[in-house]
Structures are given as C-alpha cells and as structure tokens.
C-alpha positions in Angstrom: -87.2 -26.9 -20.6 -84.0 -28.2 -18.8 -83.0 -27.5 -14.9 -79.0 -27.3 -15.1 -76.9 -27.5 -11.7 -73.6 -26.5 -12.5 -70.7 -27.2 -9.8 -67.5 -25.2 -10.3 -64.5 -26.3 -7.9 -60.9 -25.0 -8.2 -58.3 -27.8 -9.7 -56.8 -30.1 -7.1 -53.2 -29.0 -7.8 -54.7 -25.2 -7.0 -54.2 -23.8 -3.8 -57.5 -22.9 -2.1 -56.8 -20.3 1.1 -60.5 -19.3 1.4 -61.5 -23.5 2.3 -57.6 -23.3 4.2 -59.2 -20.2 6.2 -62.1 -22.1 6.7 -60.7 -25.4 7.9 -58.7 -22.8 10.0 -61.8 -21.6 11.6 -63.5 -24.7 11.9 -60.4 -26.1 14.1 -60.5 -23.3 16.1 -64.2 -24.0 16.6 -63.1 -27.2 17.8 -63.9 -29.3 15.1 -60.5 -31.1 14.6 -61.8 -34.1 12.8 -62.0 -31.5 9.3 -59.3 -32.8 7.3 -59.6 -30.6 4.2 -62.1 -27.7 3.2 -62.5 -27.0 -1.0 -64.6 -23.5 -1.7 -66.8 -24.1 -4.8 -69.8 -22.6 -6.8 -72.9 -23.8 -7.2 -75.1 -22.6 -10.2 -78.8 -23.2 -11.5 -79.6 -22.9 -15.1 -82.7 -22.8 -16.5 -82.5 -23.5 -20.2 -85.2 -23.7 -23.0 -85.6 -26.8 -25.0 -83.4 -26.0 -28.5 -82.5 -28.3 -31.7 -78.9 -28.4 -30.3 -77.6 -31.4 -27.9 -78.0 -29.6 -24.1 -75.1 -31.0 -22.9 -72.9 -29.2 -25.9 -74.8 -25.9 -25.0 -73.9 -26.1 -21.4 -70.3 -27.1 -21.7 -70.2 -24.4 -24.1 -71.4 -22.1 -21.2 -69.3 -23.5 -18.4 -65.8 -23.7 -21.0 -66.9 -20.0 -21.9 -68.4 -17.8 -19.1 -69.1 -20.0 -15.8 -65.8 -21.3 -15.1 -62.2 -20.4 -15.5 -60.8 -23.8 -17.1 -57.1 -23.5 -16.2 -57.7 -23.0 -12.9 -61.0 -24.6 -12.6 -63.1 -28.2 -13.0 -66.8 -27.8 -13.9 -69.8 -30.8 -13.5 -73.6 -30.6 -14.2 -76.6 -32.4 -13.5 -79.4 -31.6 -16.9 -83.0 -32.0 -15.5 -85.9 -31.9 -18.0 -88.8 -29.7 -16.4 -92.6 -29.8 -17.0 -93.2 -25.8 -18.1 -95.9 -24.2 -16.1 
C-alpha cells in the first residue's frame, strides 16, 4: 500500500487573488515582511499496491481529475505503508 501527498499550485504566470487577498490581510495585520502569498491544495492518497508503475497511476490521476493542467502544476511524494 502507497501514502500519496499530492500538492496542486496554480501556474506562476496565473494570477492568484485569493493568496493577493491574503498577503492583503496579512499587511494589514502588520506583517509587512510577506512578499508574495500562492493558494494551493494539498491531497493524501491512499493507494493499493497494483502490477502498474505508481507513479504512472498517480500522474494519471493528477493529469485527469486532481488538477486542472493549463492552469495548474501538480507534485507528489509516494510513500510505501506497512497495511494494518
């Protein structure tokens, strides 16, 4: 069995105005040392062990369902788990 964390972040060249709103906020907070602020997603898969390659299966799922790849860049981190 496989532990998956999947990171989803918009492109660079995308504008983000919820991490501009949030930047926004924190300077108002006072903390004017926040140069940029990027909104992401953060994902945990848990995925049986299979005859096909685990990294093909989970770009497969990021390129298909978790991530919208024109707008988006996707990384994971593939853990292999001890089943309970």
């Amino acid at each position: 069995m496989y532990k998956v964390k999947v990171y989803v972040t918009l492109r660079e060249s995308v504008l983000d105005p919820q991490g501009t709103a949030v930047k926004n906020s924190l300077h108002t907070l006072k903390y004017k040392n926040v140069a940029d602020v990027r909104i992401g997603k953060y994902m945990e898969l848990t995925i049986e062990k299979s005859d096909r390659n685990i990294e093909e299966v989970v770009n497969e799922i990021c390129d298909r369902v978790l991530a919208n790849t024109v707008i988006e860049d996707y990384r994971f981190e593939i853990e292999e788990c001890v089943a309970q």
